[in-house]
Biopython code that builds the backbone (N, CA, C, O; Angstrom):
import numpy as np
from Bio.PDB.StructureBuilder import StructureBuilder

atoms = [
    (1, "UNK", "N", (0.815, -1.199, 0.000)),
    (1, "UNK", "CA", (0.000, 0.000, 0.000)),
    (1, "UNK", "C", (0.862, 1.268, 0.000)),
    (1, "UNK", "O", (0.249, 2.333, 0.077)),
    (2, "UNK", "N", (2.187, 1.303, -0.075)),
    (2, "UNK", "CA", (3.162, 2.184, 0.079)),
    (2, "UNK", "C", (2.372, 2.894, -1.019)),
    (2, "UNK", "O", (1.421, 3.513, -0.542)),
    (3, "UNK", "N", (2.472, 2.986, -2.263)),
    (3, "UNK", "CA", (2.324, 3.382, -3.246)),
    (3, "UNK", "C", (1.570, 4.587, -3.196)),
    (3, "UNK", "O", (1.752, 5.722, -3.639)),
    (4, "UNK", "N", (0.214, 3.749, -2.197)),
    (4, "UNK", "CA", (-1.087, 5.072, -2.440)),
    (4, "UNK", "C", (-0.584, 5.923, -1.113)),
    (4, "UNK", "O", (-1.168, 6.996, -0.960)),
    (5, "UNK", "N", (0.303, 5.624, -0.253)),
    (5, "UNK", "CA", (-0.044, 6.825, 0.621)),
    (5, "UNK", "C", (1.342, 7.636, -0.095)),
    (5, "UNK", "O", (1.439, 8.705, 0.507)),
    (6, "UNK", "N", (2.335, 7.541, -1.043)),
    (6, "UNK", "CA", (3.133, 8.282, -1.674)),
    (6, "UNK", "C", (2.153, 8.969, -2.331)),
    (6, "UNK", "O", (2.134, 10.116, -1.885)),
    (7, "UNK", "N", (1.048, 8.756, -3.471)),
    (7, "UNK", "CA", (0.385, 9.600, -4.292)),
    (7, "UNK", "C", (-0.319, 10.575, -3.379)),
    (7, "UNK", "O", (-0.373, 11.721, -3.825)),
    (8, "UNK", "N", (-0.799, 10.396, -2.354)),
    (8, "UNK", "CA", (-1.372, 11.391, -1.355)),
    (8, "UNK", "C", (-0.222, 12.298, 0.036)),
    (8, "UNK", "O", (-0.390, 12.810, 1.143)),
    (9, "UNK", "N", (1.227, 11.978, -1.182)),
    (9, "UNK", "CA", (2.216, 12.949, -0.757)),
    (9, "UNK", "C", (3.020, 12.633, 0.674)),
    (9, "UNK", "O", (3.934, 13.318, 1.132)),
    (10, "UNK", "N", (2.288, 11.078, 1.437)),
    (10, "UNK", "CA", (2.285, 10.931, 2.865)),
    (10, "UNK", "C", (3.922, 10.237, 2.659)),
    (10, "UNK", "O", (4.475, 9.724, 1.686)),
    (11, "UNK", "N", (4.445, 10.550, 4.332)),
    (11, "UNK", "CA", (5.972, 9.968, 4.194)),
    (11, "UNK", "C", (5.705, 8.827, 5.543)),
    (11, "UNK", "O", (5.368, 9.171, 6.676)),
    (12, "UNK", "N", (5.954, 7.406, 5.084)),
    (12, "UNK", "CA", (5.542, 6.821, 5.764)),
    (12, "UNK", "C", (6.872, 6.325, 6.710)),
    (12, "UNK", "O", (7.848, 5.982, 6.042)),
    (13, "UNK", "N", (6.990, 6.265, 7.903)),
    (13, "UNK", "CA", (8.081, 6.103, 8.714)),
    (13, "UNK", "C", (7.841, 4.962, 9.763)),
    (13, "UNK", "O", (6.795, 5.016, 10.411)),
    (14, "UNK", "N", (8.745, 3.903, 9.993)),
    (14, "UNK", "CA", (8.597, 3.185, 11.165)),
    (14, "UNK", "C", (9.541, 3.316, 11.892)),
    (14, "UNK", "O", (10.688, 3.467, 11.470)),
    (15, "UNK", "N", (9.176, 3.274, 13.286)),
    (15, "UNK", "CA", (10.405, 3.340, 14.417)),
    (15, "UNK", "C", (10.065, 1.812, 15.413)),
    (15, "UNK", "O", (9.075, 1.080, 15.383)),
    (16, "UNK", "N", (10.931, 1.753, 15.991)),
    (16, "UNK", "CA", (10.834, 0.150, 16.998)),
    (16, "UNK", "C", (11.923, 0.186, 18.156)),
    (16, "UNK", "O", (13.098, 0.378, 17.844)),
    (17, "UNK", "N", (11.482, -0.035, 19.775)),
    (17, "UNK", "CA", (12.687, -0.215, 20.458)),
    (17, "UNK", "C", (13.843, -0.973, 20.370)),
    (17, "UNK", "O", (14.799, -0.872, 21.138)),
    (18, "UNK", "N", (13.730, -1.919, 19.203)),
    (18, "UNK", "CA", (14.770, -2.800, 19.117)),
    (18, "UNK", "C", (15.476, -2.175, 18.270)),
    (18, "UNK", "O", (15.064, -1.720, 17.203)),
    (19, "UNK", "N", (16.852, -2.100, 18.799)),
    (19, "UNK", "CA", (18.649, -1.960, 18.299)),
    (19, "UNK", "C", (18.510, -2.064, 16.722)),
    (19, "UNK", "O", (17.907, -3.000, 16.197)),
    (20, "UNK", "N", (18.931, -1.346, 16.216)),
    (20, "UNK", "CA", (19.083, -1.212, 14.703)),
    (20, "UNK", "C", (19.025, -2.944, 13.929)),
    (20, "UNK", "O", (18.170, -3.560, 13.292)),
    (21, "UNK", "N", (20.367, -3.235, 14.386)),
    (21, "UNK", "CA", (20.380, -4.645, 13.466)),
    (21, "UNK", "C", (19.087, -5.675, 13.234)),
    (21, "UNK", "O", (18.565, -6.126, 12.214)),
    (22, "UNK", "N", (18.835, -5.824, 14.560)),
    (22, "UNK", "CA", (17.399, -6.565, 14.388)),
    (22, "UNK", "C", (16.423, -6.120, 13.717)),
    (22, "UNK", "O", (15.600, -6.717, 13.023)),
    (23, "UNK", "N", (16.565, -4.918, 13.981)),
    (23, "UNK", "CA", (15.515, -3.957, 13.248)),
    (23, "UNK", "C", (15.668, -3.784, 11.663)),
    (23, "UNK", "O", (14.708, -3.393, 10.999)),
    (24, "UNK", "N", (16.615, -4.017, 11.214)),
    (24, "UNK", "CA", (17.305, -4.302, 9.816)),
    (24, "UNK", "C", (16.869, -5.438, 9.012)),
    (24, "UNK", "O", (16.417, -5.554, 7.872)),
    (25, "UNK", "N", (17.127, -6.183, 9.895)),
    (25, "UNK", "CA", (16.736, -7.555, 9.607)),
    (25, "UNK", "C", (15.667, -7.953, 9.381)),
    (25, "UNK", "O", (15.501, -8.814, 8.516)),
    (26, "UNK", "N", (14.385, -7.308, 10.275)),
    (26, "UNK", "CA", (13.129, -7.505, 10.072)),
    (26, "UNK", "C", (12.534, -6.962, 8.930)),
    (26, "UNK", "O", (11.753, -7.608, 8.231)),
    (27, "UNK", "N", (13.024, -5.243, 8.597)),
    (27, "UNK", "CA", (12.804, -5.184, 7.717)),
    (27, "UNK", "C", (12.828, -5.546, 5.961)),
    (27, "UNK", "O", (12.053, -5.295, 5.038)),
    (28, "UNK", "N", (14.476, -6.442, 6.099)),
    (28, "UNK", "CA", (14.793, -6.798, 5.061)),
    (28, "UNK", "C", (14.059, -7.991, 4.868)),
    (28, "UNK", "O", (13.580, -8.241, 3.762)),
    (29, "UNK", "N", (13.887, -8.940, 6.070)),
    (29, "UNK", "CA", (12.725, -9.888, 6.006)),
    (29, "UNK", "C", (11.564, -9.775, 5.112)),
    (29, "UNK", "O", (11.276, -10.366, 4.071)),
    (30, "UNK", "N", (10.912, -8.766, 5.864)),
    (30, "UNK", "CA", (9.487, -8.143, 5.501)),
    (30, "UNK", "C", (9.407, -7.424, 4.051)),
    (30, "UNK", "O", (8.308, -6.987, 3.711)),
    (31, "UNK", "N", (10.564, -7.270, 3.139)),
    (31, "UNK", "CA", (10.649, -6.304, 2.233)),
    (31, "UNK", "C", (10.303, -4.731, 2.617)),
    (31, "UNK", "O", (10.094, -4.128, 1.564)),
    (32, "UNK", "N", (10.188, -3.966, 3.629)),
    (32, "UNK", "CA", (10.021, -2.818, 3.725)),
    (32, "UNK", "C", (10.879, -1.817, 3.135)),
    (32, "UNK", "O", (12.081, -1.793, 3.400)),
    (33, "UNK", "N", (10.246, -0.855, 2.221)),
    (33, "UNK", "CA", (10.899, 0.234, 1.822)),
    (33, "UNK", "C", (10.962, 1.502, 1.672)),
    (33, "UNK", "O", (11.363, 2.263, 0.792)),
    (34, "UNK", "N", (10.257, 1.647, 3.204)),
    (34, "UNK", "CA", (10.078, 2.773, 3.433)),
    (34, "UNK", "C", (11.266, 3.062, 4.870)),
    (34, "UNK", "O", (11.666, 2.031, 5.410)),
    (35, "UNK", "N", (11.656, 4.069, 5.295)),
    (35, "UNK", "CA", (12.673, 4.548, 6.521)),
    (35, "UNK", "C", (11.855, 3.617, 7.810)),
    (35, "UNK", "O", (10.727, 3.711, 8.294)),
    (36, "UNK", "N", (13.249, 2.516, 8.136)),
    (36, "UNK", "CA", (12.486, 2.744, 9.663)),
    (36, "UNK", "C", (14.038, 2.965, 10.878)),
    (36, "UNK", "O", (15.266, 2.872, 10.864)),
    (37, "UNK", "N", (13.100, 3.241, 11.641)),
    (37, "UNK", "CA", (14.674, 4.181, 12.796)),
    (37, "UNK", "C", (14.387, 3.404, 14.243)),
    (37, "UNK", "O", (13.274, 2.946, 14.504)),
    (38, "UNK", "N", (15.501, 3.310, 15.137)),
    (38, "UNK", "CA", (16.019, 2.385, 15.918)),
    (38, "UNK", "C", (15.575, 3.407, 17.229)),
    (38, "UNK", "O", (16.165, 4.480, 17.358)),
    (39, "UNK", "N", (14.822, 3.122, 17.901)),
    (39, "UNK", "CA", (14.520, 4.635, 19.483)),
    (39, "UNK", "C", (15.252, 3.622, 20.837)),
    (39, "UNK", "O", (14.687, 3.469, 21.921)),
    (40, "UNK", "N", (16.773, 2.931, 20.429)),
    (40, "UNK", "CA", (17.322, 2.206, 20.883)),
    (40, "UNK", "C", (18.623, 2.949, 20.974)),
    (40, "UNK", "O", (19.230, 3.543, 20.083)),
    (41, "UNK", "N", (18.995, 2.748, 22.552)),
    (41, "UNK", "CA", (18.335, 2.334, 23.646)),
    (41, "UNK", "C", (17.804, 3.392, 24.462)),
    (41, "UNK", "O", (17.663, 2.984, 25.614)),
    (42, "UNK", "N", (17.489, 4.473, 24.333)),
    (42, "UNK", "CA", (17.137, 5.467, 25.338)),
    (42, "UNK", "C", (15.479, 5.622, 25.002)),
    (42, "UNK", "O", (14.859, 6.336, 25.790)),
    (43, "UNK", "N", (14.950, 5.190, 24.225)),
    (43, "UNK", "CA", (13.239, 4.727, 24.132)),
    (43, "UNK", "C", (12.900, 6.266, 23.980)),
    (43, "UNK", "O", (12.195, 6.553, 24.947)),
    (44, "UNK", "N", (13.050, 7.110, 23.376)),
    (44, "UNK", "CA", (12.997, 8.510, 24.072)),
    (44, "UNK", "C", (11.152, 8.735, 23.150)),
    (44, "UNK", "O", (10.050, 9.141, 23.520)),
    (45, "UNK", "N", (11.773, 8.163, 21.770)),
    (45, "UNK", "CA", (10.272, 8.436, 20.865)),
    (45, "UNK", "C", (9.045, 7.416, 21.578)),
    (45, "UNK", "O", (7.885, 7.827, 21.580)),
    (46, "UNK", "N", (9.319, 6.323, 22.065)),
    (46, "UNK", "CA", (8.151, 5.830, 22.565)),
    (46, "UNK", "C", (7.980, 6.120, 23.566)),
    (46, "UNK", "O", (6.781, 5.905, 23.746)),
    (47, "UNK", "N", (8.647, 6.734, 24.970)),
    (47, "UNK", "CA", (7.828, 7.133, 25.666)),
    (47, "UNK", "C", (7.218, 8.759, 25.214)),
    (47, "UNK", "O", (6.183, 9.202, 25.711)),
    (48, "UNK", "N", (8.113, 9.594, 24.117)),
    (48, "UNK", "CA", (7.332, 10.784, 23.974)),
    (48, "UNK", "C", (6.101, 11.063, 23.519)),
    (48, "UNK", "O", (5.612, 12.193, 23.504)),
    (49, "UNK", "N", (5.193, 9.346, 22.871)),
    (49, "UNK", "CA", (4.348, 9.312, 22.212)),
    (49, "UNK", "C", (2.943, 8.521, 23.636)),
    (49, "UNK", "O", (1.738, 8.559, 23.888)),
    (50, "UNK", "N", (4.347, 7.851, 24.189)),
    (50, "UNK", "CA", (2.864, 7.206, 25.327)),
    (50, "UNK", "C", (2.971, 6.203, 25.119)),
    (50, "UNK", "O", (2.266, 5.541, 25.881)),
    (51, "UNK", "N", (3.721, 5.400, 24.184)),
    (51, "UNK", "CA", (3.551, 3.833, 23.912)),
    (51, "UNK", "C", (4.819, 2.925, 24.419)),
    (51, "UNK", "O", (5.089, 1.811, 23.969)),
    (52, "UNK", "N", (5.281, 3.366, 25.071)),
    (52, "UNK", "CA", (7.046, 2.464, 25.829)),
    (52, "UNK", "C", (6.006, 1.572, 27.140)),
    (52, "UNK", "O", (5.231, 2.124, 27.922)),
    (53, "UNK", "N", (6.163, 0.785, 27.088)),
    (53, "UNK", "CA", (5.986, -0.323, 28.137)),
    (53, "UNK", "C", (7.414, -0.676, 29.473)),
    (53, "UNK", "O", (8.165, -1.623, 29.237)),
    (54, "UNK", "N", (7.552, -0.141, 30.302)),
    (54, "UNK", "CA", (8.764, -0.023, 31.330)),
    (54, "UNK", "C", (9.033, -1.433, 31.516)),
    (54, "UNK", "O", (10.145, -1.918, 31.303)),
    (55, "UNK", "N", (7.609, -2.377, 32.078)),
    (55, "UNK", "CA", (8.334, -3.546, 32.091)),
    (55, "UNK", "C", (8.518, -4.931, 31.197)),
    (55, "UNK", "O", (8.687, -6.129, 31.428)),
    (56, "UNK", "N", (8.415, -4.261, 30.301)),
    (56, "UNK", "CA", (8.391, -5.100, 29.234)),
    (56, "UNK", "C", (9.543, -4.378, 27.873)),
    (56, "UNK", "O", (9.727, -4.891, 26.769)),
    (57, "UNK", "N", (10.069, -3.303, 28.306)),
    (57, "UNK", "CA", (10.913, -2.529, 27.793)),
    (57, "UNK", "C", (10.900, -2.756, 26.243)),
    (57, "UNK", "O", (11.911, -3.142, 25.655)),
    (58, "UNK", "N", (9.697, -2.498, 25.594)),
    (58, "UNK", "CA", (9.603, -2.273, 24.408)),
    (58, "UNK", "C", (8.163, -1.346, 24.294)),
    (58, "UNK", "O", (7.565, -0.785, 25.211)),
    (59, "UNK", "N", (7.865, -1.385, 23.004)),
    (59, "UNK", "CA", (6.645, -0.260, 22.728)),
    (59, "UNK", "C", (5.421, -0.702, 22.267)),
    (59, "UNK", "O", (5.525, -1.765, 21.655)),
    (60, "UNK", "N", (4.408, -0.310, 22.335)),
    (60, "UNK", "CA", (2.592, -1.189, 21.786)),
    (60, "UNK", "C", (3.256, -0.644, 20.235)),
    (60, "UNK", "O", (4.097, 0.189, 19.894)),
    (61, "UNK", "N", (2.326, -1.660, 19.517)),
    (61, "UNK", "CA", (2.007, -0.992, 18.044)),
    (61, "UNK", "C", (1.270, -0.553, 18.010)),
    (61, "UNK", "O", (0.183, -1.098, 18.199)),
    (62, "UNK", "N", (1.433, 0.902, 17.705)),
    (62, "UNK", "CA", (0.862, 2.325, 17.302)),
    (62, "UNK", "C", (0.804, 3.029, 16.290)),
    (62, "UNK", "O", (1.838, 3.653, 16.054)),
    (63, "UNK", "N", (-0.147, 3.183, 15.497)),
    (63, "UNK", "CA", (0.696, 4.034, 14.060)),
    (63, "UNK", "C", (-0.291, 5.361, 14.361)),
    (63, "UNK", "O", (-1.504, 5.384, 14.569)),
    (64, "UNK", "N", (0.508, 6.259, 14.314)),
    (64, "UNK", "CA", (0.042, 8.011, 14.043)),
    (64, "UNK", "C", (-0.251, 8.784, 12.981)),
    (64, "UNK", "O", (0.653, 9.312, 12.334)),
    (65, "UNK", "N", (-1.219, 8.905, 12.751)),
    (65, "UNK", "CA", (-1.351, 10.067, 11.687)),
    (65, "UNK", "C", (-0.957, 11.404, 11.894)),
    (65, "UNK", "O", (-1.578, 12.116, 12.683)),
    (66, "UNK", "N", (0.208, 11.889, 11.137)),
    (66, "UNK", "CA", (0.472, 13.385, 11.754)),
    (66, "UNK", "C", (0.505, 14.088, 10.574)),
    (66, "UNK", "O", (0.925, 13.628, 9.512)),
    (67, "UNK", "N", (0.073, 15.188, 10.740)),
    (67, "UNK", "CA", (-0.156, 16.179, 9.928)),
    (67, "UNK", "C", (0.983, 16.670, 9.590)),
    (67, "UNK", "O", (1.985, 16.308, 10.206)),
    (68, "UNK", "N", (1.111, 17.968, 8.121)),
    (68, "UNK", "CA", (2.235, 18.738, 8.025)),
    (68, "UNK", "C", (2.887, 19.433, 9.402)),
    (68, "UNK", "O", (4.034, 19.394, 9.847)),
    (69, "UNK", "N", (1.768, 20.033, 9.847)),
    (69, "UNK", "CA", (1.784, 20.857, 11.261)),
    (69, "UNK", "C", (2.516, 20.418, 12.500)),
    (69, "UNK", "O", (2.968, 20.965, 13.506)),
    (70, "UNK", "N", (2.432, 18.967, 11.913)),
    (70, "UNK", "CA", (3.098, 18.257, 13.240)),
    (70, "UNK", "C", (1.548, 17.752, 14.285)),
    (70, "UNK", "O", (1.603, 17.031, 15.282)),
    (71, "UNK", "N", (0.533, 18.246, 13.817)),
    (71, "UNK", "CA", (-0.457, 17.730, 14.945)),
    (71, "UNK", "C", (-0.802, 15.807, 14.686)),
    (71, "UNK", "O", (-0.736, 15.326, 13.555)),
    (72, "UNK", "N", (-1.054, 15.181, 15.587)),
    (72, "UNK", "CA", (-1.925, 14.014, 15.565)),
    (72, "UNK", "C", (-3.298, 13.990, 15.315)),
    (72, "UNK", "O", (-4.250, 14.239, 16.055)),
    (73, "UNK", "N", (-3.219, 13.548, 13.804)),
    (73, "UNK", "CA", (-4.626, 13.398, 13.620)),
    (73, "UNK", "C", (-5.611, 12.257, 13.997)),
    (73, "UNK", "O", (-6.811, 12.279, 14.268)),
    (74, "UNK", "N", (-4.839, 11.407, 13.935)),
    (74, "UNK", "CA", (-5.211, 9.943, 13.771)),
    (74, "UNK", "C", (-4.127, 8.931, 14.775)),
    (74, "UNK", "O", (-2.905, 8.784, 14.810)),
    (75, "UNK", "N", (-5.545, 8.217, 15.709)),
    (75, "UNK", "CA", (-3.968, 6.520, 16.272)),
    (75, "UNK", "C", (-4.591, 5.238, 15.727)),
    (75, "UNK", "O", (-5.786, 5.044, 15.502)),
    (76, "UNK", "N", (-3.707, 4.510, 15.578)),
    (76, "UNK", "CA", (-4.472, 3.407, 15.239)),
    (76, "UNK", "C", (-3.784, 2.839, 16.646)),
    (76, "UNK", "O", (-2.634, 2.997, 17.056)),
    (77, "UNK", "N", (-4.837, 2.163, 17.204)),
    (77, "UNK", "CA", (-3.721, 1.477, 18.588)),
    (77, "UNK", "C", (-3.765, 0.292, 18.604)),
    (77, "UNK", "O", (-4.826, -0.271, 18.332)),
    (78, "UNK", "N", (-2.374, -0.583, 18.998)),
    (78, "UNK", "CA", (-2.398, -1.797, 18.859)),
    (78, "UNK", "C", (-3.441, -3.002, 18.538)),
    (78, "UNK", "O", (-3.767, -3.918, 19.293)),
    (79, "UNK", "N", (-3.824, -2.777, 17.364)),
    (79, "UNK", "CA", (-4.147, -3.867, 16.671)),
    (79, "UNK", "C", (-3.171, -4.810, 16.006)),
    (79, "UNK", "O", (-2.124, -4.609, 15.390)),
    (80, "UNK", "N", (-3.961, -6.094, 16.379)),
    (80, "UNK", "CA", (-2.793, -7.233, 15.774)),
    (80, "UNK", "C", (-2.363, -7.365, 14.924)),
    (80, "UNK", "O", (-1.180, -7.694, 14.838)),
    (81, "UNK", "N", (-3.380, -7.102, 13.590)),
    (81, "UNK", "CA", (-2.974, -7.005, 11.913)),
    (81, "UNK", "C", (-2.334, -5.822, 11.617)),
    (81, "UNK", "O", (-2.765, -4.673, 11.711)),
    (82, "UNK", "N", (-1.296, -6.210, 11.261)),
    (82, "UNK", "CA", (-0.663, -4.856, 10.689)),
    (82, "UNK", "C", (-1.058, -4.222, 9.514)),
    (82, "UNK", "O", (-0.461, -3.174, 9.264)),
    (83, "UNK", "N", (-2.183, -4.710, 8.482)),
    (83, "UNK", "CA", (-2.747, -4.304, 7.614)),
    (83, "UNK", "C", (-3.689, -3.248, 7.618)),
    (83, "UNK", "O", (-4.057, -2.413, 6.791)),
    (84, "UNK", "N", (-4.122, -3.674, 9.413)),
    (84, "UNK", "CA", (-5.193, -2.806, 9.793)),
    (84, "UNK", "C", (-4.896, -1.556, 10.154)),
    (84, "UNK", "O", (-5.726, -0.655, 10.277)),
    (85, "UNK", "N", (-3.450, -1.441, 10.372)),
    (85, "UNK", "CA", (-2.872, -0.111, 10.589)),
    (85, "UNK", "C", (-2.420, 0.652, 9.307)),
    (85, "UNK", "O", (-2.009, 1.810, 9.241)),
    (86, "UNK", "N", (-2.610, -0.371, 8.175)),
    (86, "UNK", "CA", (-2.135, 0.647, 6.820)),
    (86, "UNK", "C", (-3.215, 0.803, 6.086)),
    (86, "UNK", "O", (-3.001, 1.463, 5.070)),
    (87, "UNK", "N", (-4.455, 0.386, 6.247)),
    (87, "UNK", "CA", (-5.413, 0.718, 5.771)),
    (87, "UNK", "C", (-6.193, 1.552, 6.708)),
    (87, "UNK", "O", (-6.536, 2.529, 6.042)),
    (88, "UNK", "N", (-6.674, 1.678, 7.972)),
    (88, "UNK", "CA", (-6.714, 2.749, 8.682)),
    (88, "UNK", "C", (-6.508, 3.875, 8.447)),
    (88, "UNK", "O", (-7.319, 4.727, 8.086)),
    (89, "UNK", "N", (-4.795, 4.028, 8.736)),
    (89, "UNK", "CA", (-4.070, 4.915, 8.489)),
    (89, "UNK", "C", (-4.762, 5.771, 7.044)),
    (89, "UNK", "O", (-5.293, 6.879, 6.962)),
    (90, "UNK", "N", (-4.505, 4.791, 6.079)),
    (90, "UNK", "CA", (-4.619, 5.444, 4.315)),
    (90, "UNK", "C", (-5.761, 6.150, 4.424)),
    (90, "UNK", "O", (-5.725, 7.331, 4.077)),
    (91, "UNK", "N", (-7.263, 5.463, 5.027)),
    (91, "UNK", "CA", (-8.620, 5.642, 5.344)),
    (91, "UNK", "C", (-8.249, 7.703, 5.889)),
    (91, "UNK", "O", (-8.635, 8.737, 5.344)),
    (92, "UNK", "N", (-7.449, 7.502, 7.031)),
    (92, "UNK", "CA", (-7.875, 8.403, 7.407)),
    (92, "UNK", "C", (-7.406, 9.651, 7.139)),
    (92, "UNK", "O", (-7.825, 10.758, 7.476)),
    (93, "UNK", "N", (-6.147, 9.193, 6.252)),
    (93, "UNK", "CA", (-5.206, 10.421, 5.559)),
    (93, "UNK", "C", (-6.247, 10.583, 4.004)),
    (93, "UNK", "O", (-6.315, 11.705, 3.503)),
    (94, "UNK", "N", (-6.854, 9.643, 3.470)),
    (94, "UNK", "CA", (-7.159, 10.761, 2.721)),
    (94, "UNK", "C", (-8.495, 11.617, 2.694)),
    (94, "UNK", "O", (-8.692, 12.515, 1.876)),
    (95, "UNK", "N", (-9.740, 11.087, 4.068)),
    (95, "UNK", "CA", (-10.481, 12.405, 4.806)),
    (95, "UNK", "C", (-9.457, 13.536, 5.430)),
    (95, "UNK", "O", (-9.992, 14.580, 5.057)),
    (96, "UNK", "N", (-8.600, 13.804, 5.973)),
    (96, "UNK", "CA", (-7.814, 14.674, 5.564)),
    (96, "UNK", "C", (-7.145, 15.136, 4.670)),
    (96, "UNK", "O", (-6.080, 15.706, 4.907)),
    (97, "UNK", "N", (-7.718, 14.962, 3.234)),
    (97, "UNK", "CA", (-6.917, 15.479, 2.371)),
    (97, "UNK", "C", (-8.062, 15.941, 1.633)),
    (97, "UNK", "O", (-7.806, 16.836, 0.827)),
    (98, "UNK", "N", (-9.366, 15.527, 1.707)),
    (98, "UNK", "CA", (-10.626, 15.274, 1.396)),
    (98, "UNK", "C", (-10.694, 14.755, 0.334)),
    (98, "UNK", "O", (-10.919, 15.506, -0.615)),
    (99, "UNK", "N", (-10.540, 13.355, 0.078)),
    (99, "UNK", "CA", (-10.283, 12.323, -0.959)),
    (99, "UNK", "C", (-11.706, 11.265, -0.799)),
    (99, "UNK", "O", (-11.826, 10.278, -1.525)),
]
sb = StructureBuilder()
sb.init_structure("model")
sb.init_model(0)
sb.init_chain("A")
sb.init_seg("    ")
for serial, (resi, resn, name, xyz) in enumerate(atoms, 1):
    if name == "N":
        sb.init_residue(resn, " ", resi, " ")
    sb.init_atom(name, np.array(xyz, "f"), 0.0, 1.0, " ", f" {name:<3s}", serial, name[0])
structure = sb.get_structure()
C-alpha cells in the first residue's frame, strides 16, 4: 500500500525499540521500503508518544497520523494485523486530504 499513501504525498516512517540490526533484519525480512529508525536504547520516541511499556521494555504498536503541522490526527492502537494499521491509516489520511 506504500504506493497510495506516496500519491497522497504521505511519508511513511517506522520506528521500533529494538537496536538497529534486528531492526534491519526484520525489515529486510518483511521487504520494507520505506525509513524505519532504531529509538534504541534510550526509548525517548516511545515514551514521547505514550507507547514504551517499562516492564516489558519495548513499545505497543501504534501508528500516528500526523499532519504537516506536526499535529496528531489519527492513532491506530495496537491492533494485531498490521494491515489494519495501513489501511486505517490510508482511510484516514485521505479524509484529511478530502479524498
Amino acid at each position: 500500500m506504500l504506493s497510495e499513501f506516496q500519491q497522497l504525498e504521505t511519508q511513511v516512517l517506522g520506528s521500533s525499540t529494538d537496536a538497529a540490526p534486528p531492526q534491519k533484519a526484520f525489515a529486510d525480512h518483511c521487504g520494507v521500503t520505506f525509513p524505519v529508525v532504531a529509538d534504541f536504547p534510550t526509548f525517548a520516541a516511545a515514551k514521547a508518544f505514550g507507547v514504551f511499556n517499562e516492564e516489558r521494555l519495548s513499545d505497543r504498536r501504534v501508528t500516528f497520523v500526523i499532519d504537516k503541522s506536526g499535529i496528531i490526527r489519527h492513532v491506530v492502537d495496537d491492533r494485531p494485523n498490521t494491515e489494519q494499521h495501513a489501511t486505517e491509516s490510508l482511510e484516514a489520511i485521505k479524509k484529511l486530504a478530502g479524498k
